[in-house]
mmCIF file of the N, C-alpha and C atoms, coordinates in Angstrom:
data_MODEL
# 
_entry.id   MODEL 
# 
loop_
_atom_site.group_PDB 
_atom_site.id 
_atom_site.type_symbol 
_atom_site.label_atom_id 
_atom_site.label_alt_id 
_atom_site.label_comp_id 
_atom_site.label_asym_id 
_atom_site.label_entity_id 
_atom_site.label_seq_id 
_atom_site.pdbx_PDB_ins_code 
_atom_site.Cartn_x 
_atom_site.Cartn_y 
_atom_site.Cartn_z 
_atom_site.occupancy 
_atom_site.B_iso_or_equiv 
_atom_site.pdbx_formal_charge 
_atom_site.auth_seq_id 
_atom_site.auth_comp_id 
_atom_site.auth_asym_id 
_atom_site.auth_atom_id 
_atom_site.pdbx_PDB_model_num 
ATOM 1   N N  . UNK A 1 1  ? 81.036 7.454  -7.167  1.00 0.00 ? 1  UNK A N  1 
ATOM 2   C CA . UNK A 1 1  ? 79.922 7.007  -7.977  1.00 0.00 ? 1  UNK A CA 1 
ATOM 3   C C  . UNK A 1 1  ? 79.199 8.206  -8.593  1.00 0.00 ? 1  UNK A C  1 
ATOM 4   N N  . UNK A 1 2  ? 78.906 8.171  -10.172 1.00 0.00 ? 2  UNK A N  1 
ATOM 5   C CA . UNK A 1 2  ? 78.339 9.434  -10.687 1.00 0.00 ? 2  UNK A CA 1 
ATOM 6   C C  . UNK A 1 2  ? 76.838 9.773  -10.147 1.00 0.00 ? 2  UNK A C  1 
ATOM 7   N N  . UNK A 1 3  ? 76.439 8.511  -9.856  1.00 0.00 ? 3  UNK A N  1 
ATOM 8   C CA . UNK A 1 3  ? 74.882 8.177  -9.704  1.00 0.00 ? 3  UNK A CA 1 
ATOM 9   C C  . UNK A 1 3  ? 74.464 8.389  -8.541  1.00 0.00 ? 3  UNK A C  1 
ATOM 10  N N  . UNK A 1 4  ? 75.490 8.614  -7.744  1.00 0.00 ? 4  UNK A N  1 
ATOM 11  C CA . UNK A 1 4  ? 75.480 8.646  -5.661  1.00 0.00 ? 4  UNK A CA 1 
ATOM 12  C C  . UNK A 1 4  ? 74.981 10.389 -5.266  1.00 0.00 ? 4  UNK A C  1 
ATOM 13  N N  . UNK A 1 5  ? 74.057 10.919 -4.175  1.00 0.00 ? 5  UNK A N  1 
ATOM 14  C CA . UNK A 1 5  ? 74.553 11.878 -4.421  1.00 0.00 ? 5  UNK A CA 1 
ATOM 15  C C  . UNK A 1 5  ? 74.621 12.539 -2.901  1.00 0.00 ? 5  UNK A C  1 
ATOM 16  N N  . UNK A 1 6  ? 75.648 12.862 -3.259  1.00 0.00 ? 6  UNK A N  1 
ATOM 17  C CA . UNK A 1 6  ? 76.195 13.611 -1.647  1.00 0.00 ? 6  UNK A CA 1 
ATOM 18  C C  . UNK A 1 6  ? 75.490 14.074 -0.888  1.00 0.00 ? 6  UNK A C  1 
ATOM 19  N N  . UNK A 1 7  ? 74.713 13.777 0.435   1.00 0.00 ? 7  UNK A N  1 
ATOM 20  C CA . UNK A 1 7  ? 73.853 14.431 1.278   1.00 0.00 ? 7  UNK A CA 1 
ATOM 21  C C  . UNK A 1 7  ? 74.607 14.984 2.637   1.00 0.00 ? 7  UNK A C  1 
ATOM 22  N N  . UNK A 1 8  ? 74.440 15.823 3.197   1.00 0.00 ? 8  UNK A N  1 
ATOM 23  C CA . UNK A 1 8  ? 74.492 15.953 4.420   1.00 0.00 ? 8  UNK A CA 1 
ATOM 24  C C  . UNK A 1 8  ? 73.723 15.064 5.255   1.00 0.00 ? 8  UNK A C  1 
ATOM 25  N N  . UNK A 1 9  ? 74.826 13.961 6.387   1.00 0.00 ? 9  UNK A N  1 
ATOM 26  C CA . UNK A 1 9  ? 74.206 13.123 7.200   1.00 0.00 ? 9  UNK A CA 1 
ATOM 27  C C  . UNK A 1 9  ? 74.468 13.120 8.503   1.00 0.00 ? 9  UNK A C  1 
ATOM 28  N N  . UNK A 1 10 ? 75.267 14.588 9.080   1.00 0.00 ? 10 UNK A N  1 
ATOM 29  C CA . UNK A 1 10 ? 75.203 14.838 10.271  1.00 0.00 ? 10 UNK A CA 1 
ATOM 30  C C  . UNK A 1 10 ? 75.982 16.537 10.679  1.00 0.00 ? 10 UNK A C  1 
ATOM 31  N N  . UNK A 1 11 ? 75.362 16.884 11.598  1.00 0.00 ? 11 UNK A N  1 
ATOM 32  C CA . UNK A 1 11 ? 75.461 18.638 12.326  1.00 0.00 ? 11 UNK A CA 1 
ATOM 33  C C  . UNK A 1 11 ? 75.989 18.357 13.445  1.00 0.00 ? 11 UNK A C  1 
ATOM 34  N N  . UNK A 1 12 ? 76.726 19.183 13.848  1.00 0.00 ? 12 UNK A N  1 
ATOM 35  C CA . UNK A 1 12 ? 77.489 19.321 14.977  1.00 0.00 ? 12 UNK A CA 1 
ATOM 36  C C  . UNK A 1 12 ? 77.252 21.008 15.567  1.00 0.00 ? 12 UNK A C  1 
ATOM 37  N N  . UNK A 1 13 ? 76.500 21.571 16.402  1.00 0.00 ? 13 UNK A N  1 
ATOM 38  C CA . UNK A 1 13 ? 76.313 22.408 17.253  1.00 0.00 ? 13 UNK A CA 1 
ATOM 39  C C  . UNK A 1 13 ? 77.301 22.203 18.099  1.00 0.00 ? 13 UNK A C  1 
ATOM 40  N N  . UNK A 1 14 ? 78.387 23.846 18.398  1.00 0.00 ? 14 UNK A N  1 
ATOM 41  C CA . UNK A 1 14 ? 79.404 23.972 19.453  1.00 0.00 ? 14 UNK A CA 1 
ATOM 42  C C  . UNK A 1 14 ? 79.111 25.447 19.956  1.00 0.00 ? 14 UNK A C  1 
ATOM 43  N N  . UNK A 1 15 ? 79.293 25.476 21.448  1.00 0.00 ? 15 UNK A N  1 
ATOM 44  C CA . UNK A 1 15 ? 78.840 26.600 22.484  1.00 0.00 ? 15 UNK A CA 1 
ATOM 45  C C  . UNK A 1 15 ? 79.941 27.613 21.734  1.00 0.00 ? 15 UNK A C  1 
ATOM 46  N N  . UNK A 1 16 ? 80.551 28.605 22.121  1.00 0.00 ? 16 UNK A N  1 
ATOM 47  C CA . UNK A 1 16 ? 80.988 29.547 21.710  1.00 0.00 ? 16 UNK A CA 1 
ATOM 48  C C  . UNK A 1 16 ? 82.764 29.448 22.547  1.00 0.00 ? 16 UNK A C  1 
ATOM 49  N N  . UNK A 1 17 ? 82.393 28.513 23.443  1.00 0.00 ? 17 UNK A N  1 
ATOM 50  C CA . UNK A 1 17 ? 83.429 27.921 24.673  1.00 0.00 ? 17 UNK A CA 1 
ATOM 51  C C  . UNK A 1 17 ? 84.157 26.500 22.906  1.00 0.00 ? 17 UNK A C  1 
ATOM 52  N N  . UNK A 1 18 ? 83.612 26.033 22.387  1.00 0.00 ? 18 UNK A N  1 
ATOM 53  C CA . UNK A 1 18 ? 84.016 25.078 21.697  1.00 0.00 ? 18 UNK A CA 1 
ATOM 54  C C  . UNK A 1 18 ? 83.596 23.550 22.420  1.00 0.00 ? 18 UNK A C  1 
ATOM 55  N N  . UNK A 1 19 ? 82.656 23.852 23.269  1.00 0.00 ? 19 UNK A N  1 
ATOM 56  C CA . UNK A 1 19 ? 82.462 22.671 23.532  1.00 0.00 ? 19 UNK A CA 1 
ATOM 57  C C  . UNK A 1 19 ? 80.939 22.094 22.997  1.00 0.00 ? 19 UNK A C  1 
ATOM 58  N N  . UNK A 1 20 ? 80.944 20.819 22.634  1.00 0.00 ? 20 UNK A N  1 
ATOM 59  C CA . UNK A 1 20 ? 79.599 20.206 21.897  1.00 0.00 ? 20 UNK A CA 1 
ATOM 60  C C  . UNK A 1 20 ? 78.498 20.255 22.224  1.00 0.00 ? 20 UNK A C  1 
ATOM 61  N N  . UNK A 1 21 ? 77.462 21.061 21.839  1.00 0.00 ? 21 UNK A N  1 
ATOM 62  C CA . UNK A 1 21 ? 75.984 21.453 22.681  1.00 0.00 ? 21 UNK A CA 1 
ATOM 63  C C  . UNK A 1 21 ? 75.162 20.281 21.912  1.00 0.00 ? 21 UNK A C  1 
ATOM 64  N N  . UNK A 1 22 ? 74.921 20.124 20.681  1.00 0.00 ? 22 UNK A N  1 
ATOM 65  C CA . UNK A 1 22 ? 74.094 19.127 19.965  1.00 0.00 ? 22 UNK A CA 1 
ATOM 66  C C  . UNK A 1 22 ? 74.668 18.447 18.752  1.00 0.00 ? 22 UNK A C  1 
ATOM 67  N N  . UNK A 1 23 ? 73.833 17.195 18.583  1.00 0.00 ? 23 UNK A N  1 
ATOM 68  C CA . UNK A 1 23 ? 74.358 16.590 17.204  1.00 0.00 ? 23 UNK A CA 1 
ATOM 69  C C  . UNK A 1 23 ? 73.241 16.388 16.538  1.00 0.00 ? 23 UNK A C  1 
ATOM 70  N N  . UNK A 1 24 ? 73.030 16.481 15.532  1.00 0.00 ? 24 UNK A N  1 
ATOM 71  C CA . UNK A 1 24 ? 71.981 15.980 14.432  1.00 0.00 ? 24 UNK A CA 1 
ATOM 72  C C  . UNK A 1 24 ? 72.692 14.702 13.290  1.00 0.00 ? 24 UNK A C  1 
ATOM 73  N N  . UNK A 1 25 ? 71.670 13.980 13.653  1.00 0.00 ? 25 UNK A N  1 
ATOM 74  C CA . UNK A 1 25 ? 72.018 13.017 12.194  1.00 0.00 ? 25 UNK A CA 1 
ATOM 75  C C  . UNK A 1 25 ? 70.929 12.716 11.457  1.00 0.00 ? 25 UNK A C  1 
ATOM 76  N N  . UNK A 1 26 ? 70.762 13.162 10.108  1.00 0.00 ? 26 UNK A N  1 
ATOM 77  C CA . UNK A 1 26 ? 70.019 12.879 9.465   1.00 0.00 ? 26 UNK A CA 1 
ATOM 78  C C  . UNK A 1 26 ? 69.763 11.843 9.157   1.00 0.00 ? 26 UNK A C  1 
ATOM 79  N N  . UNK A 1 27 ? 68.837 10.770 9.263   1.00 0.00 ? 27 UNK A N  1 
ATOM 80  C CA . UNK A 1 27 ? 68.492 9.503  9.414   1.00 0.00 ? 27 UNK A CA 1 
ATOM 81  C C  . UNK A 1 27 ? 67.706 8.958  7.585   1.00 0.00 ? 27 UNK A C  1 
ATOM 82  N N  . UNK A 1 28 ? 67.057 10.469 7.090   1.00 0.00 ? 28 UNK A N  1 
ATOM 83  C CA . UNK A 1 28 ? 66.260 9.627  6.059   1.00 0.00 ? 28 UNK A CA 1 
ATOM 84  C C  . UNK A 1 28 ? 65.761 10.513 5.323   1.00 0.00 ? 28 UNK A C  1 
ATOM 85  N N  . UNK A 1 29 ? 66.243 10.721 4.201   1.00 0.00 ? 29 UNK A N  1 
ATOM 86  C CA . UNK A 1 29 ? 65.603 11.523 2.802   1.00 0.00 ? 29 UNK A CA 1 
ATOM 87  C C  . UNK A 1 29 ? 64.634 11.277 1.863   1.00 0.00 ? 29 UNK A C  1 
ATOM 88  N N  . UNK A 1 30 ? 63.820 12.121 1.341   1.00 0.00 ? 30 UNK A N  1 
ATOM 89  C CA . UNK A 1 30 ? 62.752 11.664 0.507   1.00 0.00 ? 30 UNK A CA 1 
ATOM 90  C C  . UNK A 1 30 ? 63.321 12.707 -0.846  1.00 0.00 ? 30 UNK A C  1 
ATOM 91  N N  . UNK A 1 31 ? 62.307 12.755 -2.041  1.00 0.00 ? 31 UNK A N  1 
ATOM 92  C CA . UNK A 1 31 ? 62.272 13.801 -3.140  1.00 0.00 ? 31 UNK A CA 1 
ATOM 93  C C  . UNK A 1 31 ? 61.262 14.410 -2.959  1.00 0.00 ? 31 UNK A C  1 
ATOM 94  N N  . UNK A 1 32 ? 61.160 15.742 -2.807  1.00 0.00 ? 32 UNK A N  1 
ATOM 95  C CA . UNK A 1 32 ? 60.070 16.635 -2.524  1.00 0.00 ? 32 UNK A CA 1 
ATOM 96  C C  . UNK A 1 32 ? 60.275 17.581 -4.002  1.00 0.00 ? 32 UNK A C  1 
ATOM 97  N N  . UNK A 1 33 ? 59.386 17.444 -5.097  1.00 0.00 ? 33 UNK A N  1 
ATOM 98  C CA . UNK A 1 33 ? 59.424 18.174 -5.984  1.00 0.00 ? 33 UNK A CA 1 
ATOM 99  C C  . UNK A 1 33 ? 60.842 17.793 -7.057  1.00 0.00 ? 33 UNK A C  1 
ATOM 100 N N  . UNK A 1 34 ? 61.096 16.893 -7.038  1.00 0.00 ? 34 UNK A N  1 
ATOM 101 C CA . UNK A 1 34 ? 62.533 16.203 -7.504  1.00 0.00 ? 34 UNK A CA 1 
ATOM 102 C C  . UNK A 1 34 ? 63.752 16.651 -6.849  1.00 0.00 ? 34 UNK A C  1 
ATOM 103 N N  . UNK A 1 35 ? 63.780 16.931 -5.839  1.00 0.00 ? 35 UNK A N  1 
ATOM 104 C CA . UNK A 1 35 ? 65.169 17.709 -5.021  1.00 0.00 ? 35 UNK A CA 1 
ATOM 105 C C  . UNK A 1 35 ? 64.584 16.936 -3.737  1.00 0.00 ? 35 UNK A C  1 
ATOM 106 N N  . UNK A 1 36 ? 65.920 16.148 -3.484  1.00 0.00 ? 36 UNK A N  1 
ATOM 107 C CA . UNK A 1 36 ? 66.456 15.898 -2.193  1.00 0.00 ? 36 UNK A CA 1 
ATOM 108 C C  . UNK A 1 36 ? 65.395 16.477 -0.528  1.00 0.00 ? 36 UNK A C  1 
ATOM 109 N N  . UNK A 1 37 ? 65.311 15.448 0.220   1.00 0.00 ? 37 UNK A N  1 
ATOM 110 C CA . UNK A 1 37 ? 64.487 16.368 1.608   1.00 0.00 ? 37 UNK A CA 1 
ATOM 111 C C  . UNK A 1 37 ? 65.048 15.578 2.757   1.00 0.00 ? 37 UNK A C  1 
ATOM 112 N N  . UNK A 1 38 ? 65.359 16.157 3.668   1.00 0.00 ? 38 UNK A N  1 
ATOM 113 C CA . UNK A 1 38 ? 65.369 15.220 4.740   1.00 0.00 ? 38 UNK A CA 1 
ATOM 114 C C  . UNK A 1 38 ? 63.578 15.091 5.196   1.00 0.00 ? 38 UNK A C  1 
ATOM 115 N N  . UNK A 1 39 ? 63.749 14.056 5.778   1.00 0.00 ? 39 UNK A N  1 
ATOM 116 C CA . UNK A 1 39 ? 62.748 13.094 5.812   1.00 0.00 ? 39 UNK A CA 1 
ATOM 117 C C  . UNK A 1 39 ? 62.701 12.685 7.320   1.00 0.00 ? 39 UNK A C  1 
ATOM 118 N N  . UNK A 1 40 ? 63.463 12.711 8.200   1.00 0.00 ? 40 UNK A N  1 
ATOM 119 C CA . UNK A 1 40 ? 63.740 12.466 9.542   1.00 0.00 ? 40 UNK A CA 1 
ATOM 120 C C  . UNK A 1 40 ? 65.045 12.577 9.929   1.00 0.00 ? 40 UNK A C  1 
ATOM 121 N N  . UNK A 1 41 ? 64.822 13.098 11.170  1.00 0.00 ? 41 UNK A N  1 
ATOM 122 C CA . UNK A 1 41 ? 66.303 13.737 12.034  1.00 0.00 ? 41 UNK A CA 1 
ATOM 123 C C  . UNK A 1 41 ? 66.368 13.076 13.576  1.00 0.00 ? 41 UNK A C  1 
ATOM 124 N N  . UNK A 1 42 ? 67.503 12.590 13.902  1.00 0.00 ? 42 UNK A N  1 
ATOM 125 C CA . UNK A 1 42 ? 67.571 12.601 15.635  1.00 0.00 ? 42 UNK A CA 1 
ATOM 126 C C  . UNK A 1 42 ? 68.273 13.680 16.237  1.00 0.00 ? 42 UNK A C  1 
ATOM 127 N N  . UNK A 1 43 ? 67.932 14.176 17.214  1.00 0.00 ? 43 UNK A N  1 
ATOM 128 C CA . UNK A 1 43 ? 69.166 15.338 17.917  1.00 0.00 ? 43 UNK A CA 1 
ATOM 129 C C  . UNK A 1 43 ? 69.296 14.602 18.993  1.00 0.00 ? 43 UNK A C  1 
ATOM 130 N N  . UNK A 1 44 ? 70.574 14.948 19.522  1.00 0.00 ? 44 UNK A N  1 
ATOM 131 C CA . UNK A 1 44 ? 70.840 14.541 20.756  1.00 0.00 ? 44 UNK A CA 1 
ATOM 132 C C  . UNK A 1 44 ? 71.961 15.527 21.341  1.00 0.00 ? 44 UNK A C  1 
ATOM 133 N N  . UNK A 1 45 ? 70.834 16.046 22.327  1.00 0.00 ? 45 UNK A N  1 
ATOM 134 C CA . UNK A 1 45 ? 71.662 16.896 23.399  1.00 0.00 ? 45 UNK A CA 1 
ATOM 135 C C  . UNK A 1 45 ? 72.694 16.250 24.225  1.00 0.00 ? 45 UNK A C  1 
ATOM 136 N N  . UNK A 1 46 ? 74.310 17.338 24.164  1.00 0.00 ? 46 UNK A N  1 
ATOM 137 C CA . UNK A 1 46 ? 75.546 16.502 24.333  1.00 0.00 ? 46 UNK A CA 1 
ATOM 138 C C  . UNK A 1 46 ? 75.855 17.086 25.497  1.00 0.00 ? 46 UNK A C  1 
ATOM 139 N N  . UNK A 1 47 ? 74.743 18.283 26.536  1.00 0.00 ? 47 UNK A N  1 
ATOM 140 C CA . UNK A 1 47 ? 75.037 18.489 27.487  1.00 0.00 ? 47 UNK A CA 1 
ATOM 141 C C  . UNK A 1 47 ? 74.050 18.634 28.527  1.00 0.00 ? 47 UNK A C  1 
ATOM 142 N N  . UNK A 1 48 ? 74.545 18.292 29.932  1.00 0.00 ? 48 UNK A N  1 
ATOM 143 C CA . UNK A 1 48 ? 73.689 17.629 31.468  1.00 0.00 ? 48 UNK A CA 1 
ATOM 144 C C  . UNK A 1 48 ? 73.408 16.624 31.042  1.00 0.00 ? 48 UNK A C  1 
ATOM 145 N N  . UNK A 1 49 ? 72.181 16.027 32.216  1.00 0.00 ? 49 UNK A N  1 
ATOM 146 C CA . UNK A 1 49 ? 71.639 14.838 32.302  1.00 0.00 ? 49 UNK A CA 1 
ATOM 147 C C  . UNK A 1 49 ? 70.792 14.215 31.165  1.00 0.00 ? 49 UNK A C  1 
ATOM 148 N N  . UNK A 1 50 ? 70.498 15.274 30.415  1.00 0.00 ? 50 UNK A N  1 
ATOM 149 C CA . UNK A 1 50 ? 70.086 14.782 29.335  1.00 0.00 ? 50 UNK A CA 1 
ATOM 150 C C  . UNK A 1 50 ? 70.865 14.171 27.984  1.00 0.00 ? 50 UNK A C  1 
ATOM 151 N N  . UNK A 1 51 ? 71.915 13.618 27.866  1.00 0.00 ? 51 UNK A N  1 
ATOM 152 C CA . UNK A 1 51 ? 72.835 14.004 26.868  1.00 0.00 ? 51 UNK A CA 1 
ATOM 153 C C  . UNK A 1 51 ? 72.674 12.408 26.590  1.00 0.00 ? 51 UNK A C  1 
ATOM 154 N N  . UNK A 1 52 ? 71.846 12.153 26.582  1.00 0.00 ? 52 UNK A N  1 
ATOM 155 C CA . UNK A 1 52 ? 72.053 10.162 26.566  1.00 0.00 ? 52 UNK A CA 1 
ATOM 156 C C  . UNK A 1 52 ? 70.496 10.062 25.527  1.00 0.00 ? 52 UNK A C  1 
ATOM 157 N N  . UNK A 1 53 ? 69.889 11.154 25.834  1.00 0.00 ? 53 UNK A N  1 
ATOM 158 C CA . UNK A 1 53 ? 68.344 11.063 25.363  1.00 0.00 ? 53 UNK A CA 1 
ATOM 159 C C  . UNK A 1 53 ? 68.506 11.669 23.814  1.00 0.00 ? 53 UNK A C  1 
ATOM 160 N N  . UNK A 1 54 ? 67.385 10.941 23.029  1.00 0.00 ? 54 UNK A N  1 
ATOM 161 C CA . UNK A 1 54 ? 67.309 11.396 21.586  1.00 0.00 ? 54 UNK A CA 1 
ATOM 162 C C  . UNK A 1 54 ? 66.326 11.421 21.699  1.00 0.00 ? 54 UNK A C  1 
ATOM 163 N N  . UNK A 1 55 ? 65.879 12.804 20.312  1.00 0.00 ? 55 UNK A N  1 
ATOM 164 C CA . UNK A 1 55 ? 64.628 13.297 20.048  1.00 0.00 ? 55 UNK A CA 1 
ATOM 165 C C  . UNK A 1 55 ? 64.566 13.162 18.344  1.00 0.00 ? 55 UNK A C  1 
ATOM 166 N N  . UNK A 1 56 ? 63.606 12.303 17.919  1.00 0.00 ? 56 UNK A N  1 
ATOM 167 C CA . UNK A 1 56 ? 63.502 11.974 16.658  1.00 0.00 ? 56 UNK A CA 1 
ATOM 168 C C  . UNK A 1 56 ? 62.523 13.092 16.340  1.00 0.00 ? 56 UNK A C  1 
ATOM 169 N N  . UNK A 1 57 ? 62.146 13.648 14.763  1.00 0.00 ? 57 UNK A N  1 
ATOM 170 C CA . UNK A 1 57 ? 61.677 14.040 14.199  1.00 0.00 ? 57 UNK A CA 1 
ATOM 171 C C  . UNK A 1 57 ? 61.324 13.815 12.899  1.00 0.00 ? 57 UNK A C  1 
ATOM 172 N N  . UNK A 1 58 ? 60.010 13.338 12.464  1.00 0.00 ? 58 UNK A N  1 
ATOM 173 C CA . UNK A 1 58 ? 59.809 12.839 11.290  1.00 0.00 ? 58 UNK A CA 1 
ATOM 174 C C  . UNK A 1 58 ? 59.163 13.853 10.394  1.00 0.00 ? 58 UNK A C  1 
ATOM 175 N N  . UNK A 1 59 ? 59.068 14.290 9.324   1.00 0.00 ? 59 UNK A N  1 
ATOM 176 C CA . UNK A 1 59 ? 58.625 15.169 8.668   1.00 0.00 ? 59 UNK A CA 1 
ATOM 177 C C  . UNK A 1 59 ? 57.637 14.468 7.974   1.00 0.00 ? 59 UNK A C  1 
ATOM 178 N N  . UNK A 1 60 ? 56.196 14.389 8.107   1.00 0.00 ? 60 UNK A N  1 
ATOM 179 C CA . UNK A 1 60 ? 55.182 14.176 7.365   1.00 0.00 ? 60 UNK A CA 1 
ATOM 180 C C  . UNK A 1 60 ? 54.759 14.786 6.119   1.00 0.00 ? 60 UNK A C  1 
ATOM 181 N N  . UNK A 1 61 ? 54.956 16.097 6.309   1.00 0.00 ? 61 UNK A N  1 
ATOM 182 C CA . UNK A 1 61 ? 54.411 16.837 5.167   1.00 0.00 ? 61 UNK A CA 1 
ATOM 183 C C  . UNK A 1 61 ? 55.736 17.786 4.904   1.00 0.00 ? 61 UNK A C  1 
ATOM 184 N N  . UNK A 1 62 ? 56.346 18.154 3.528   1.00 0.00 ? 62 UNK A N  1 
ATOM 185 C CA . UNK A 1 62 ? 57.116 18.645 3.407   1.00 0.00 ? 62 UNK A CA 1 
ATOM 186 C C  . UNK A 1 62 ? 57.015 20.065 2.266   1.00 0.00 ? 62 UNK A C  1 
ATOM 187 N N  . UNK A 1 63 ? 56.911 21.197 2.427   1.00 0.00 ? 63 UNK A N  1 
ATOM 188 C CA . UNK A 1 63 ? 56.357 22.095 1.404   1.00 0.00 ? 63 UNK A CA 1 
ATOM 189 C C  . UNK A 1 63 ? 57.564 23.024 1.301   1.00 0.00 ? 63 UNK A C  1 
ATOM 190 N N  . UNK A 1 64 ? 58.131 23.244 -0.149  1.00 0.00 ? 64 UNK A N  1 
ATOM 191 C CA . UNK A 1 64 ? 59.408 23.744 -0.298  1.00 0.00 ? 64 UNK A CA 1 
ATOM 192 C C  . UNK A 1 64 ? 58.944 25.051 -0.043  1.00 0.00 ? 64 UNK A C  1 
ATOM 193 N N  . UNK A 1 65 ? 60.240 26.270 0.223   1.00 0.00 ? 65 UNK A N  1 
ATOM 194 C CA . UNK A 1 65 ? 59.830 27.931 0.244   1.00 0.00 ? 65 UNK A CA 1 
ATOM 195 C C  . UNK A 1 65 ? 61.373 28.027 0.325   1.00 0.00 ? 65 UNK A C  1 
ATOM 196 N N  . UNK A 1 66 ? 61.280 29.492 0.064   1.00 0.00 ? 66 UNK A N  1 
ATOM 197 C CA . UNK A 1 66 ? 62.500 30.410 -0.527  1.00 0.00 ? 66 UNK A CA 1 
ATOM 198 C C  . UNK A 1 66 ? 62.893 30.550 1.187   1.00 0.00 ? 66 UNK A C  1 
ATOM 199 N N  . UNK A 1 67 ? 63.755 30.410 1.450   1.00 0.00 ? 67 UNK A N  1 
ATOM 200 C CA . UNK A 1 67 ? 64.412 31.313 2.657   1.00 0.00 ? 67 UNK A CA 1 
ATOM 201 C C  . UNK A 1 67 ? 65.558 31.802 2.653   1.00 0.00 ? 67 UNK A C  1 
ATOM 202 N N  . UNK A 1 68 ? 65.006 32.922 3.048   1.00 0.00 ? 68 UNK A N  1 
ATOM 203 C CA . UNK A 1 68 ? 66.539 34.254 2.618   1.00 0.00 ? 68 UNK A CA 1 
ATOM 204 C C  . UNK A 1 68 ? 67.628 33.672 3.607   1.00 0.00 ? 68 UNK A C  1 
ATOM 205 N N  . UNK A 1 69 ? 69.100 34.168 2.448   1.00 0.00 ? 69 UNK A N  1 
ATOM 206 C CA . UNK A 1 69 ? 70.068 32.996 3.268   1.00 0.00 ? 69 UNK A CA 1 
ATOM 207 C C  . UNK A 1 69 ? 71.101 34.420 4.214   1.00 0.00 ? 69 UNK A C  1 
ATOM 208 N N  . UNK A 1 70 ? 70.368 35.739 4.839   1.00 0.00 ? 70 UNK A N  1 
ATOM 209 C CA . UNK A 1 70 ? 70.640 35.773 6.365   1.00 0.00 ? 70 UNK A CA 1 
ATOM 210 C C  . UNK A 1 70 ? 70.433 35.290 7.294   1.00 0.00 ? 70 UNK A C  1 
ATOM 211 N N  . UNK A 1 71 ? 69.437 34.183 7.367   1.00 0.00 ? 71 UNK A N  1 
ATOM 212 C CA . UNK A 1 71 ? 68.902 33.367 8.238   1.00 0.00 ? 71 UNK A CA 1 
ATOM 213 C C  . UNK A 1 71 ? 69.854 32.667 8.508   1.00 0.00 ? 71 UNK A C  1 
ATOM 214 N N  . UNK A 1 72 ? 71.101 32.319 7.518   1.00 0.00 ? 72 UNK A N  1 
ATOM 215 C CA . UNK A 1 72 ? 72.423 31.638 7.956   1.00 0.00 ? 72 UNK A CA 1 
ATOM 216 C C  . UNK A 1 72 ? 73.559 32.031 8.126   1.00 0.00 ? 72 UNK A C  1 
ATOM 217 N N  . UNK A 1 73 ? 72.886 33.556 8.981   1.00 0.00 ? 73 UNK A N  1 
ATOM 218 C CA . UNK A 1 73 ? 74.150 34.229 9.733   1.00 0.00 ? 73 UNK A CA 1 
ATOM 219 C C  . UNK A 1 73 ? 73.957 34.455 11.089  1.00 0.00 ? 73 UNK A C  1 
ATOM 220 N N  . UNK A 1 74 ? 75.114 34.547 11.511  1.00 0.00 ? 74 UNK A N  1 
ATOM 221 C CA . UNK A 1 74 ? 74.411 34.845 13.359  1.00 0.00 ? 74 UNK A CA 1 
ATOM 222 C C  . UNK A 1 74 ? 73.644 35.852 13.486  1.00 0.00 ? 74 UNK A C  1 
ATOM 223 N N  . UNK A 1 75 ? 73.855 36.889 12.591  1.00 0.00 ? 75 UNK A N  1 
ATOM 224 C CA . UNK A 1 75 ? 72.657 37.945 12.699  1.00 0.00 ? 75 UNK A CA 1 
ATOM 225 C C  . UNK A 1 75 ? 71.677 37.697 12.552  1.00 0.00 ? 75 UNK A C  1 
ATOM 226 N N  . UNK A 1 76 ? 71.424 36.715 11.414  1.00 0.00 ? 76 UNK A N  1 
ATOM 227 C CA . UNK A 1 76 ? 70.345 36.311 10.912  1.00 0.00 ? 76 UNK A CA 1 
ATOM 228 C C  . UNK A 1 76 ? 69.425 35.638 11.491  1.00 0.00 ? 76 UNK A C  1 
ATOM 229 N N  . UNK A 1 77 ? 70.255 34.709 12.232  1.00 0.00 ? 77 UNK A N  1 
ATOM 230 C CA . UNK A 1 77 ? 69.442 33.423 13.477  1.00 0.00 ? 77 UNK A CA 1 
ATOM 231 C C  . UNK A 1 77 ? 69.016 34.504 14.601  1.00 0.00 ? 77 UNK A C  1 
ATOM 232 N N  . UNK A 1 78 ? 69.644 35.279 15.230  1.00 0.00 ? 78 UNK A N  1 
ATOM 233 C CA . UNK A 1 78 ? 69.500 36.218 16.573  1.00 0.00 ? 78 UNK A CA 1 
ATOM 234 C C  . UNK A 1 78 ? 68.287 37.365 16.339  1.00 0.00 ? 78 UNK A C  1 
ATOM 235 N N  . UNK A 1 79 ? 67.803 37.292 14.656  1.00 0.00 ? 79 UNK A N  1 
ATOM 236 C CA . UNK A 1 79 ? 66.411 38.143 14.502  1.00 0.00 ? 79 UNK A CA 1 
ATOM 237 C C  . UNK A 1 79 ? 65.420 37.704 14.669  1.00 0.00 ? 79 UNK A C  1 
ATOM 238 N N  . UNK A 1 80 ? 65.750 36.066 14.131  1.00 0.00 ? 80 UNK A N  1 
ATOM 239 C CA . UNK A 1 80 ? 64.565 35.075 14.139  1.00 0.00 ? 80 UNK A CA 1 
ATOM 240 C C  . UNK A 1 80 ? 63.622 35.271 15.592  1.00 0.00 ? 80 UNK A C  1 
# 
């Protein structure tokens, strides 16, 4: 569909072992400034006793900003 437009609607976090630490599914998008937002997320931790439990997150207020894209390197995350 020309009119459809492709979102990311789920993350997959894996330990370094390859086994599944978290999932995200994006549940709900808004337009923040005419571009696409997620709008609410569930995670659900896929390891111990907790791995049955979800943690929703709703984004109330959404304010766009530049973020430098080392932040989406392992170096980048490990400065944070």
């Amino acid at each position: 569909d020309a009119g459809v437009e492709k979102l990311p609607r789920k993350l997959l976090f894996f330990l370094t072992s390859g086994k599944p630490a978290r999932e995200v599914l994006f549940t709900r998008f808004r337009k923040v400034q005419g571009r696409p937002a997620v709008a609410e997320m569930d995670i659900r931790d896929m390891l111990g006793p907790q791995s049955s439990s979800v943690t929703r997150l709703e984004y109330l207020d959404i304010q766009p900003a530049k973020i430098d894209d080392k932040v989406f390197t392992p170096e980048g995350a490990r400065a944070m």
